[in-house]
One Martini backbone bead per residue (centre of mass of N, CA, C, O) as a GRO file, in nm:
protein
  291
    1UNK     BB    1   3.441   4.655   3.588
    2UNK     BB    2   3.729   4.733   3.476
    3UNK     BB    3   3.622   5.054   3.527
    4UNK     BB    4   3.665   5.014   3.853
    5UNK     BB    5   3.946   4.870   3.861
    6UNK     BB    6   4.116   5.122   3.734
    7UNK     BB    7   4.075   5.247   3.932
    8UNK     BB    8   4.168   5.190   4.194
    9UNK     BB    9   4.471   5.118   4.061
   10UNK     BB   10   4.464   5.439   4.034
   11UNK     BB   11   4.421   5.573   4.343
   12UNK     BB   12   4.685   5.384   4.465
   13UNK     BB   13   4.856   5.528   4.276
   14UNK     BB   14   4.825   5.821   4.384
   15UNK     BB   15   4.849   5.763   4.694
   16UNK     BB   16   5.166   5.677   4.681
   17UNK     BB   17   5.300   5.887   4.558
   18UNK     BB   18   5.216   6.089   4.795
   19UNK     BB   19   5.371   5.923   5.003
   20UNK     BB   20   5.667   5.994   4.859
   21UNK     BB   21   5.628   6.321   4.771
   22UNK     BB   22   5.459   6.469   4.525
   23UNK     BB   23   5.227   6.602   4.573
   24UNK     BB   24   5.002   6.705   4.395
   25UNK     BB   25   4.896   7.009   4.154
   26UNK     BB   26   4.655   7.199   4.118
   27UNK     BB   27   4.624   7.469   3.854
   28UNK     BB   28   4.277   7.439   3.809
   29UNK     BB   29   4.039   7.613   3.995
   30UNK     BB   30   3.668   7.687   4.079
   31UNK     BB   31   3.544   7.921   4.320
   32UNK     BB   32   3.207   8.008   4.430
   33UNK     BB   33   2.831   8.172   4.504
   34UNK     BB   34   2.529   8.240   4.387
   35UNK     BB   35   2.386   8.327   4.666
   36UNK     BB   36   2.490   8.580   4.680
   37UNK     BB   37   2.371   8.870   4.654
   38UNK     BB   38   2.521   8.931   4.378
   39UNK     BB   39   2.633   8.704   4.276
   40UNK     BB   40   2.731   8.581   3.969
   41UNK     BB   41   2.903   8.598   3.623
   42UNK     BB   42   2.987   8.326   3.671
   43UNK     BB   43   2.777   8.113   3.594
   44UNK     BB   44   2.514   8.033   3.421
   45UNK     BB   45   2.186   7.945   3.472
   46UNK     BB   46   2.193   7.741   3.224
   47UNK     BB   47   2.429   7.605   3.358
   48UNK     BB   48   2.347   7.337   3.547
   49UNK     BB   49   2.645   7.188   3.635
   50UNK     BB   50   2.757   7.496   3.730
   51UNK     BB   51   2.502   7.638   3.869
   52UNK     BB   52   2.652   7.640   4.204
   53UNK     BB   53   2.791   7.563   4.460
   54UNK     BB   54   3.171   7.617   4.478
   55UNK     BB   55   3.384   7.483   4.708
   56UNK     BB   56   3.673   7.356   4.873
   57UNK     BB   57   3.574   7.117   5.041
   58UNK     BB   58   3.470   6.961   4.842
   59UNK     BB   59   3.757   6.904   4.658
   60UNK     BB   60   3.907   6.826   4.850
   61UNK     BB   61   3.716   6.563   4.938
   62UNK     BB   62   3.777   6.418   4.659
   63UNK     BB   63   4.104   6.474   4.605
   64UNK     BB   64   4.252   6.356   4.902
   65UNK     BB   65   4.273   6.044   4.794
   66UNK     BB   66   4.404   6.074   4.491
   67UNK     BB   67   4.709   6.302   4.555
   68UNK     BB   68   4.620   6.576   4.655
   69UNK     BB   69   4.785   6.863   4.773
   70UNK     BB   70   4.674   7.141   4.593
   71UNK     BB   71   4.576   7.464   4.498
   72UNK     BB   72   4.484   7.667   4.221
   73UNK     BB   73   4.297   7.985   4.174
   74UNK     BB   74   4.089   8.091   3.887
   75UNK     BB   75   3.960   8.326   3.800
   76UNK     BB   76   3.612   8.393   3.633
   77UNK     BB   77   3.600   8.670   3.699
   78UNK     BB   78   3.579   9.035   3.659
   79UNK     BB   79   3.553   9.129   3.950
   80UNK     BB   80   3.750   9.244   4.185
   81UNK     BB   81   3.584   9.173   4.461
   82UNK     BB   82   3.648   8.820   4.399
   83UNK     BB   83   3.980   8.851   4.477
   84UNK     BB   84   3.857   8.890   4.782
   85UNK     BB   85   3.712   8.612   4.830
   86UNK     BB   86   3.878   8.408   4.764
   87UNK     BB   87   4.134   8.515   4.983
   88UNK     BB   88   3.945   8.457   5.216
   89UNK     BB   89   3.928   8.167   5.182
   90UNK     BB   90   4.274   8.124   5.163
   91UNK     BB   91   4.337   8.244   5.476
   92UNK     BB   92   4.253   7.942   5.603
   93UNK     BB   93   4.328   7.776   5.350
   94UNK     BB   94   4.620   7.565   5.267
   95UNK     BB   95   4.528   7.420   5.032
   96UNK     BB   96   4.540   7.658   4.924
   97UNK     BB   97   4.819   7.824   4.707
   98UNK     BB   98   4.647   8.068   4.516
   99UNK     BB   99   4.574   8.354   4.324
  100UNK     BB  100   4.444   8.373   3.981
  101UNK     BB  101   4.376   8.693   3.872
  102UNK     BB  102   4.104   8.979   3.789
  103UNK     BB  103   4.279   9.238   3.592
  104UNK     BB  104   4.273   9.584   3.382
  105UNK     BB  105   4.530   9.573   3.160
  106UNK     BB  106   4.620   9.845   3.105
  107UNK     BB  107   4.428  10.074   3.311
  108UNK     BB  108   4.452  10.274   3.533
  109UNK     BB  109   4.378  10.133   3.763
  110UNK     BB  110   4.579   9.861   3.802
  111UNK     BB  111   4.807   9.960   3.969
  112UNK     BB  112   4.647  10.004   4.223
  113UNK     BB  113   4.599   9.691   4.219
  114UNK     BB  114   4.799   9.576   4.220
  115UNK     BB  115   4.922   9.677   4.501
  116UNK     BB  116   4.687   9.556   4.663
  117UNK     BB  117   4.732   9.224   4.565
  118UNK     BB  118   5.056   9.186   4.631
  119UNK     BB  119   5.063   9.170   4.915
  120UNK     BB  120   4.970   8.897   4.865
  121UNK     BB  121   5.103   8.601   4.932
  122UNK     BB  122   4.849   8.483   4.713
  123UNK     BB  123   4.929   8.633   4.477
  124UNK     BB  124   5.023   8.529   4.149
  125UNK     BB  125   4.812   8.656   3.922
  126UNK     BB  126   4.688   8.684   3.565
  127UNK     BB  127   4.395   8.660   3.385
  128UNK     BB  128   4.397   8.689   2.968
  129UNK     BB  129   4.263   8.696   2.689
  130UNK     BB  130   4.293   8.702   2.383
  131UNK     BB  131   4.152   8.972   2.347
  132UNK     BB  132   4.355   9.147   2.497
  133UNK     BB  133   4.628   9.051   2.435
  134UNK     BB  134   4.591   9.147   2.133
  135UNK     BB  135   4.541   9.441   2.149
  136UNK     BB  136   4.802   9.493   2.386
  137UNK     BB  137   5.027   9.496   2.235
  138UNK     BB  138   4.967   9.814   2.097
  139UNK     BB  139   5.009   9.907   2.411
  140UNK     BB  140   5.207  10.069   2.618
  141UNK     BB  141   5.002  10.047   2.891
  142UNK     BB  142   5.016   9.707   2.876
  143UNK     BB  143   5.297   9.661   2.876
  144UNK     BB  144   5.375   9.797   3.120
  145UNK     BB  145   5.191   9.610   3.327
  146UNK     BB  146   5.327   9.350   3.262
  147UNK     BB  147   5.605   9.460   3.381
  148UNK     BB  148   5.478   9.488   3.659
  149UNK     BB  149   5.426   9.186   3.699
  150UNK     BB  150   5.738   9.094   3.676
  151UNK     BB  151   5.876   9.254   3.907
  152UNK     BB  152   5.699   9.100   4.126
  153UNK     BB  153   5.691   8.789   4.038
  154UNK     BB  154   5.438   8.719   3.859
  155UNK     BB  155   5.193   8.626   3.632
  156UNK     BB  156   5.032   8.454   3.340
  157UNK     BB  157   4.714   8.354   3.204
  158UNK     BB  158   4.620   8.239   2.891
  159UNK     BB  159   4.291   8.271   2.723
  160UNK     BB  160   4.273   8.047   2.459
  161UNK     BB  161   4.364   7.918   2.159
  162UNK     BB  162   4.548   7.880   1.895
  163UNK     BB  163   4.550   8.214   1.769
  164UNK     BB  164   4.706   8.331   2.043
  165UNK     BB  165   5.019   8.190   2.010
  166UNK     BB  166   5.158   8.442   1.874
  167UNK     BB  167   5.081   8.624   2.115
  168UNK     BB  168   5.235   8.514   2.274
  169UNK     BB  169   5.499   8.508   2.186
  170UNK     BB  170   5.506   8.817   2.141
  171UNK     BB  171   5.517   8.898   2.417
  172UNK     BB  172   5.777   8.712   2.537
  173UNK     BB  173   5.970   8.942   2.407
  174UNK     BB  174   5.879   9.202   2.525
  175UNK     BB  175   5.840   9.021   2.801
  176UNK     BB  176   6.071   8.813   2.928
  177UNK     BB  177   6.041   8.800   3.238
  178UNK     BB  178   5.744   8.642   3.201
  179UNK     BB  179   5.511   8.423   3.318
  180UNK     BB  180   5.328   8.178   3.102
  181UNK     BB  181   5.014   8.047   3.088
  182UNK     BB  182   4.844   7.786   2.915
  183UNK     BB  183   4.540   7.726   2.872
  184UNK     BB  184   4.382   7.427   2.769
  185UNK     BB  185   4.542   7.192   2.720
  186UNK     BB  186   4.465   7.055   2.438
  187UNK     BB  187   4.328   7.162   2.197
  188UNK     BB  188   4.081   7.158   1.920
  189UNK     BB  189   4.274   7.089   1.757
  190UNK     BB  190   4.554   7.023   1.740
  191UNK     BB  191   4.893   7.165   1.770
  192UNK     BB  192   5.109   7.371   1.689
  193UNK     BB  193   5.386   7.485   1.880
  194UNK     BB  194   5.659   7.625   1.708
  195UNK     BB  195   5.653   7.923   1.822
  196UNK     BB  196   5.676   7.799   2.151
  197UNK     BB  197   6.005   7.754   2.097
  198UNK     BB  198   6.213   7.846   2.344
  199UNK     BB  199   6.034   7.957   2.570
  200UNK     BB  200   6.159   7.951   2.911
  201UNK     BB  201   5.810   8.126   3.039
  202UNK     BB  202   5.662   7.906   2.908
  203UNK     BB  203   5.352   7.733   2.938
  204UNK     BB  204   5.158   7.448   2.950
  205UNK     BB  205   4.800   7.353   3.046
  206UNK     BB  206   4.687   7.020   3.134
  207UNK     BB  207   4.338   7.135   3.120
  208UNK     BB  208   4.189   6.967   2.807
  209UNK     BB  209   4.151   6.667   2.752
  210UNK     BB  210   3.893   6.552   2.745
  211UNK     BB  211   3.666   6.374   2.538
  212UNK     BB  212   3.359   6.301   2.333
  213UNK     BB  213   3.240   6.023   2.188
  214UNK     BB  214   2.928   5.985   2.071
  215UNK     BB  215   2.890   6.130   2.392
  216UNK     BB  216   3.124   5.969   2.492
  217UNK     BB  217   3.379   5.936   2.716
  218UNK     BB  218   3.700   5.886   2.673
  219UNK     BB  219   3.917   5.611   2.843
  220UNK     BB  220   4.137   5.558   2.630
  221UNK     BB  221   4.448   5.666   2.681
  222UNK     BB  222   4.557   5.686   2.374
  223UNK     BB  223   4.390   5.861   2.245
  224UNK     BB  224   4.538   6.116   2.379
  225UNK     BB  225   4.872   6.092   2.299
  226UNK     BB  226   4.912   6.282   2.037
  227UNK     BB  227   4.823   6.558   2.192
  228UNK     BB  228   5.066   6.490   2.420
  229UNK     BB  229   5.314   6.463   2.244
  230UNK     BB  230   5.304   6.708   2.155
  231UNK     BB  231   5.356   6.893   2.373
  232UNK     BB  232   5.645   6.750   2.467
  233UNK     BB  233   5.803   6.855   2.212
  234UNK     BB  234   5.749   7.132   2.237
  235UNK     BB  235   5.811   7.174   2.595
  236UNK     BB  236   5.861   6.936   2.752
  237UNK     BB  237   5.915   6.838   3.092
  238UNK     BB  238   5.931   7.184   3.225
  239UNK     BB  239   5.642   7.280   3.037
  240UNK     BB  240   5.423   7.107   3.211
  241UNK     BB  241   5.115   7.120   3.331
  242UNK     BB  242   4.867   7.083   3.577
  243UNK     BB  243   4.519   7.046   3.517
  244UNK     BB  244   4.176   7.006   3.556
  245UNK     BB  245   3.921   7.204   3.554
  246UNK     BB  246   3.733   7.238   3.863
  247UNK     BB  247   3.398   7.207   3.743
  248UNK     BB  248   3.418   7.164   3.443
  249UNK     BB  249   3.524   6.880   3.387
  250UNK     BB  250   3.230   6.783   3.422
  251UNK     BB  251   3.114   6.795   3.146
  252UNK     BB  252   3.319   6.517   3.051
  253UNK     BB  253   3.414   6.411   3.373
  254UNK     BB  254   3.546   6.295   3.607
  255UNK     BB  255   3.809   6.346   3.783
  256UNK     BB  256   3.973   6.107   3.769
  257UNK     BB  257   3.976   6.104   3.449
  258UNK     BB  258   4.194   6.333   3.465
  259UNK     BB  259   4.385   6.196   3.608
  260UNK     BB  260   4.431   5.932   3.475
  261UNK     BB  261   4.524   6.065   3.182
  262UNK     BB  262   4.820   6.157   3.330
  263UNK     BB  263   4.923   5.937   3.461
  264UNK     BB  264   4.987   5.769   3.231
  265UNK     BB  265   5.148   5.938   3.054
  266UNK     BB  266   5.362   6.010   3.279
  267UNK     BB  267   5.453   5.711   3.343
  268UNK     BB  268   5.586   5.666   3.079
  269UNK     BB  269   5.819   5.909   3.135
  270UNK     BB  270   5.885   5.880   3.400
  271UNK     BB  271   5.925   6.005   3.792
  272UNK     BB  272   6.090   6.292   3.680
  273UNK     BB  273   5.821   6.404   3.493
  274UNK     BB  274   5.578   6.350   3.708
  275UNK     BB  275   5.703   6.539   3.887
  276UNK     BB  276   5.751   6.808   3.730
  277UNK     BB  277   5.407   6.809   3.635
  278UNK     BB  278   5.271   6.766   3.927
  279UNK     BB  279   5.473   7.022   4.059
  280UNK     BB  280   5.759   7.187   3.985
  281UNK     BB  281   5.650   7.355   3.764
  282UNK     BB  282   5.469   7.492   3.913
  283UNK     BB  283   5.656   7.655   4.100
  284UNK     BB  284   5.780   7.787   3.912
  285UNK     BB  285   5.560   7.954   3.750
  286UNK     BB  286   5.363   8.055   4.035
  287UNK     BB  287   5.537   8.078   4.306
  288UNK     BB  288   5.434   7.929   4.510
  289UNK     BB  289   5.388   7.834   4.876
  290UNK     BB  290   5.394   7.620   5.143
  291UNK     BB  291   5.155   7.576   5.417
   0.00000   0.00000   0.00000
């Protein structure tokens, strides 16, 4: 009774949030659609909980109670033209507020593809993994791709764990006017990334936060404190960003609590780290536009 009762306590306090103008932003969810002719490459039909449809309608009506005010969609397709199917759901939904899509960096054909989806001011950047990461590092056509993606004003996500931190240092380097996104903050088992200080276009986004102990969610919120106080020391109240990962989240633990576990550390932090946190980094990020 107690945790349907604080959950109640903070749904309401984030519908009260988002009525004073701070509109949440979740900058990480997939949709996609198993049924299609063609299929998807990922989920696998093994996984029971995420291989279904899962489209736009469904998470608005989920989150525009909780205070979401709009999602960025991380395309999780290897596929092209996958890029091109996300944009035309988001084409018509305003909820939609863009997409950081999957093209491959380093390779002969990236430049025209690039110009291709760059037209749509909804493609927002492209999404890369550590092994793309660390492989091109040492190619020329690697760095040359991403300065080509920073010259339009687009963004990098990248998808890695502890070991990838070195290398997203060093690429911020390389191509310093690149703006960066790591997803699934905080790591497992927590780390330092005294590596990632000081630079000012690199962001962590606290989109892996829930963890479950002997099976199961841990609801506790200090639980968390130790591992998002680190995020907090290392990247500071301007290189903080919310992401759900959902429906991946759902693994974990219901969206609410992906939401209340955020909510609560960053209301400790007062009204003006939790305003950048769950909107306005975002937009320095991703420079998203209101739709």
């Amino acid at each position: 009774m107690a945790g349907v009762m604080r959950r109640r306590e903070f749904v309401a306090l984030a519908a009260g949030t988002a009525k004073a103008g701070l509109g949440i932003i979740d900058t990480h969810t997939h949709f996609y659609d198993p049924g299609r002719p063609q299929g998807v490459p990922w989920p696998p039909k093994s996984q029971a909980v995420l291989y279904r449809t899962v489209l736009p309608a469904e998470y608005e009506a989920m989150v525009r109670p909780l205070g979401i005010a709009g999602t960025i969609v991380v395309e999780a397709s290897e596929w092209v033209e996958d890029n091109q199917w996300v944009l035309e759901l988001a084409k018509d939904n305003p909820f939609l507020l863009g997409l950081v899509g999957r093209l491959p960096a380093g390779a002969s054909v990236f430049a025209g593809l690039l110009e291709r989806f760059a037209k749509n001011p909804l493609f927002l950047g492209i999404r890369l993994g550590a092994a793309a990461i660390h492989e091109g590092l040492a190619r020329a056509a690697f760095i040359e791709d991403l300065r080509r993606l920073a010259e339009r004003g687009l963004m990098l996500d990248a998808l890695g764990g502890a070991a990838m931190l070195a290398d997203v240092a060093r690429l911020a380097e390389r191509v310093p006017e690149l703006r960066i996104v790591i997803d699934h903050m905080p790591f497992d088992p927590p780390v330092r990334a005294e590596v990632l200080r000081g630079l000012p276009r690199v962001y962590a986004k606290v989109s892996g936060v829930l963890r479950k102990r002997d099976g199961h969610l841990v609801t506790d919120t200090a639980y968390y404190r130790p591992a998002l106080d680190e995020l907090w020391e290392t990247f500071g109240r301007q290189r903080l960003i919310y992401g759900s990962n959902w429906p991946v989240s759902d693994l974990m633990g219901p969206y609410a609590e992906v939401l209340h576990v955020a909510q609560a550390y960053f209301e400790m932090k007062g009204a003006e780290a939790a305003r950048l946190y769950f909107r306005e980094n975002s937009r320095a990020a991703y420079r998203w536009r209101p739709r």
